[in-house]
N, C-alpha and C positions, 0 to 999 in steps of 0.2 A: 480665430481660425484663419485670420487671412494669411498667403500665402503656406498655408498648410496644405498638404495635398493625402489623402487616405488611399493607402496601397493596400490589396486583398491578395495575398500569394497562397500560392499552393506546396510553393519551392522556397522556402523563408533562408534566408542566409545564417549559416552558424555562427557568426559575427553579430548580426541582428538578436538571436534569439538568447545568445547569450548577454548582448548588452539588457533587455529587456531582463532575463532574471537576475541577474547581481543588481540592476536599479531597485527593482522589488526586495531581494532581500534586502542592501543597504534600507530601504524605506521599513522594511518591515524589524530589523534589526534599531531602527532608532526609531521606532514607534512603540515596541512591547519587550526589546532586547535580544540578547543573542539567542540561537535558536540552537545553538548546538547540535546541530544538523550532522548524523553519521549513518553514513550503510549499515547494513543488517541482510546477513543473509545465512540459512540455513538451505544445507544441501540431504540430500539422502544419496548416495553412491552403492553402485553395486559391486561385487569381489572385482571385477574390473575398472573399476575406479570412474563409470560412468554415472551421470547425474539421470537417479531417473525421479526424482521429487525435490521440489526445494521451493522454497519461501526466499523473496527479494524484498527490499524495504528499505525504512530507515528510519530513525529514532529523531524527533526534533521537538523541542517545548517539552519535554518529561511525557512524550508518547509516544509509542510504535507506533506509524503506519505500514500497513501490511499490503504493498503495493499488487504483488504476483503469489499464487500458491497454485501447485499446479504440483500433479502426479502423474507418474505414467500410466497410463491404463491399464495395462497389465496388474499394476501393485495396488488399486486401490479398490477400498474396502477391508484393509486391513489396519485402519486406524494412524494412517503415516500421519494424514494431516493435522491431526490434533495433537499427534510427538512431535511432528516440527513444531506449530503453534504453540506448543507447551515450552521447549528449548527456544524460539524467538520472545519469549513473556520472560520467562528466567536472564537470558538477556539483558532486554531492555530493561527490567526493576534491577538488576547490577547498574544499569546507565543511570539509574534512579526515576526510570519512567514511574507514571502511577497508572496509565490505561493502553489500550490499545484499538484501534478502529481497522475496518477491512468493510472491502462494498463487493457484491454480487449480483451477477443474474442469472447463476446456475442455482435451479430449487433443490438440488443435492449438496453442493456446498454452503448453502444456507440453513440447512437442515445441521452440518458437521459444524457450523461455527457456531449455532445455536447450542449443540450439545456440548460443546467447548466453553460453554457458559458469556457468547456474547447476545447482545440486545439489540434490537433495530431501535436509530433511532430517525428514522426517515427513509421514504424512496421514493421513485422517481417510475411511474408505472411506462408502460409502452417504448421502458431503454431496455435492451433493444424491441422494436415491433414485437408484440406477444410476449413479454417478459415484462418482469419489473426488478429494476433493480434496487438493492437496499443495502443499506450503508447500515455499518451495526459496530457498537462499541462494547466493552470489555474492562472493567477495573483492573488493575493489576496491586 
């Protein structure tokens, strides 16, 4: 460590932070291979061609991650997020995924990915304060 010196920012440079993930993927791509890493996203639009629900992601290693799912208030409870989630699965098993994971700490969408047929498979209690969040997987 000599002559090393450990910097804590707050304001990380876009230069920094991208050298830091292409080192990790090159490391991770010559430790297990390529990762085939692609976006994924499903929108829901209304006759005016606004986005009021959509799913953000991206498919890597033959899985969906399901980064963002988010509905407008007004439209939910009418099953959007489990026809997104259905159309980003049809998807990724085109990509030739075989699973898919997603994490929460809302007890309402963990209730809707539950009935969507995923599984916890861990969490993490008190993220955020009074909540727990859990991470939950999905066969495809």
């Amino acid at each position: 460590m000599e002559g090393l010196t450990i910097e804590v920012t707050e304001v990380p440079s876009a230069s920094d932070l991208e050298l830091i993930g292409n080192s990790l993927a090159d490391f991770n791509h010559d430790d297990v291979g390529p990762s085939n890493k692609l976006p994924l996203a499903v929108f829901l639009r209304n006759p005016g061609s606004i986005v009021v629900a959509g799913i953000s992601g991206y498919t890597a290693w033959d899985w969906l991650y399901v980064q963002w799912l988010w509905v407008e208030e007004q439209h939910r409870g009418q099953n959007l997020a489990a026809r997104m989630l259905a159309a980003a699965e049809a998807a990724a098993q085109k990509r030739g995924c075989h699973g898919s994971y997603i994490d929460t700490f809302n007890p309402d969408a963990l209730r809707t990915y539950q009935r969507a047929g995923y599984e916890s498979f861990g969490s993490l209690p008190n993220f955020p304060p009074g909540r727990t969040r859990t991470f939950l997987q999905k066969p495809l």
